[in-house]
Structures are given as C-alpha cells and as structure tokens.
N, C-alpha and C positions, 0 to 999 in steps of 0.2 A: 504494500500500500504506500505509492509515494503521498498522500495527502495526510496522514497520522505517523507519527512515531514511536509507537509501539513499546519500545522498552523505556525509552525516555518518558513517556504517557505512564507507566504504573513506577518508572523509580522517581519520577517528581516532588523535590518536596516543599513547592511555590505554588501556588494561583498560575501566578504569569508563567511559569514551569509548564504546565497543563497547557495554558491557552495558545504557546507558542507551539506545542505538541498534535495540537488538537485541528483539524478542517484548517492546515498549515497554507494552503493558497489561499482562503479567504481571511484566514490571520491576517499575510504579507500585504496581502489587499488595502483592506481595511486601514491598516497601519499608515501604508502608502498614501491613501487615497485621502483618508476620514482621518487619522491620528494626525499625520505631521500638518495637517492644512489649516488645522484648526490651531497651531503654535501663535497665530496674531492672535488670539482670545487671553495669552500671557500665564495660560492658568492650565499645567497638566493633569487637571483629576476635572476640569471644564472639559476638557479634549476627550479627554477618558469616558465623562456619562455621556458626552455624545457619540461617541463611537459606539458603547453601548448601545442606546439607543434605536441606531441607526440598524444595528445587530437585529433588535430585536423586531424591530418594524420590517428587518428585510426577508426574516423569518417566515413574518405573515404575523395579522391580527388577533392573535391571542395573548388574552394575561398572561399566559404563563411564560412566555417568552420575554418577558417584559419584567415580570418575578425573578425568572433566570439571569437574566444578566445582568439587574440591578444587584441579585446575592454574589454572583462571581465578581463584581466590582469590591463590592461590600467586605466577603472576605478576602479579598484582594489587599484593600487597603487596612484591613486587619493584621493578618499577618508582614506585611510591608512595612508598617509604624510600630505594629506593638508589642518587639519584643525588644525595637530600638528606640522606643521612648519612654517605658513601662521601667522603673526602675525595681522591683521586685519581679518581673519575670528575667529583667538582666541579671541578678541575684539569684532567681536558681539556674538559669543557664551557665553560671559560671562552676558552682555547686555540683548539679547531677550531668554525669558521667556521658561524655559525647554518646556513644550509641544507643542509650536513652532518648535524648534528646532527638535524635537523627529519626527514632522508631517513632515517638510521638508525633513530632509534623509529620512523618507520614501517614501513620495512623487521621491525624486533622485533618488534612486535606483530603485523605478518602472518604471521610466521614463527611464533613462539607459538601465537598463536591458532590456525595451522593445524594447529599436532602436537598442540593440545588437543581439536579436534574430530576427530580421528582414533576416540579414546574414545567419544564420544556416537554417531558414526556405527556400530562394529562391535560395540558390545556387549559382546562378551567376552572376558576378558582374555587369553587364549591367543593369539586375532588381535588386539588390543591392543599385547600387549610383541612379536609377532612382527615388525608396523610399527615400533616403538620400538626395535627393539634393530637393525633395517637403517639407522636412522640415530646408530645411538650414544647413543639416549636425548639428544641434545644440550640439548635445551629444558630437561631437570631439572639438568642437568650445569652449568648456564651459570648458571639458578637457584639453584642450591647455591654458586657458586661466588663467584657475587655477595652473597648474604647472608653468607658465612665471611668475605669481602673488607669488609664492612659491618663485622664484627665487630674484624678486625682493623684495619682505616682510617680508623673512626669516629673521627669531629671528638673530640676531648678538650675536656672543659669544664672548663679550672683553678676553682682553689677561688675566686677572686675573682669569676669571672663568674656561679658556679652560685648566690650570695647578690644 
C-alpha cells in the first residue's frame, strides 16, 4: 500500500505520527495546499482547525466527520503541549523508567485514536454519544483534564528568565 505506512501506523507514538502515516497523498495535499497557504493568518493551530475543517467537509456532510477531526486536532495539541508544559507530568517522565513511558503513549494514542474513529465510522451523532457515553466519554475527560492541569502546573517563567 503506497498511500498508508503500515508499520510506522501501529509503532506511532504522536497524533501527527499517525496523521503523516495515514491516507499519506491526501496528508501531502492538504499540507501543501490548505496548511502552508493559510501561514498569512500568523496563527499555526488557525491553519491547523482549518485544515481540519476542510478534512472534514471534504469527507462529506456528517457530524461525525466533523467530531473526528476536531478530537484528532484536540489530542493532537494535547499530547504536543502537555507533557512540555505540565510540570508534574515532566516530573514523572523524568522519574518512570523510558520503556514505561514509551508503552504508555503508545498504549494513549491507540486508545485515542480508537474513540476518535468511532465518529468517522457511525456518522451520526445519536450513535456517536451512545458509544461515548458507554465509556464515560473518557478520551474528552482525560483531555480536558490535562489541558486545566497544563493551566494550573505550567512551568512559571520568573521575571529574570522571561528578558
């Protein structure tokens, strides 16, 4: 299959790891076309939901498509910020033992990405939250929980270091 990469696809242990892996011509596309053009907006996570977006609407007109790539953005920018602005998760990542560490984001990401295609497979939102609410909604739960944890444990930058 040149349009998936297959082993790169299950040893992933990023968001953007999968996405590069994943329907790889309409990645480059995308990037090409929809990411870099949108660099006058000044703003990479501006560029980013509308690339999204544009994913989602080229999809075709269902919620869940729209579900979909808002939660791949979402933990996206979870894992991208939060364990490098989280000062207690830089605390146990110094802590517990690399291959630990290495097996958990994996373990995350497959976990994620599976309650995020839940959305893209069923369409609509009725069977959507029905799937989501038999597990607790955990994926948004855990999301939320880590960005409020980002907000409240972010590294402080005294006045000396911010000049």
């Amino acid at each position: 299959l040149k349009n998936f990469a297959t082993t790169s696809f299950h040893l992933s242990l990023t968001v953007q790891g999968l996405i590069e892996t994943w329907n790889i011509r309409t990645t480059v596309w995308c990037s090409k076309h929809i990411f870099k053009r949108c660099k006058f907006l000044g703003n990479k996570t501006l560029s980013q939901i509308l690339t999204m977006l544009f994913l989602a609407i080229w999809h075709g007109l269902h919620v869940g498509y729209v579900i979909f790539f808002f939660q791949e953005f979402l933990y996206g920018l979870v894992m991208e910020k939060g364990a490098s602005q989280n000062t207690i998760l830089q605390r146990l990542n110094d802590v517990i033992p690399r291959p630990i560490v290495i097996t958990f984001r994996w373990l995350f990401i497959k976990m994620f990405m599976s309650f995020t295609f839940v959305s893209f497979e069923l369409f609509y939102l009725e069977k959507i939250m029905y799937v989501y609410r038999s597990v607790y909604f955990v994926c948004p739960v855990i999301a939320v929980a880590v960005i409020i944890s980002n907000i409240v444990f972010a590294e402080r930058k005294s006045p000396e270091k911010q000049e």
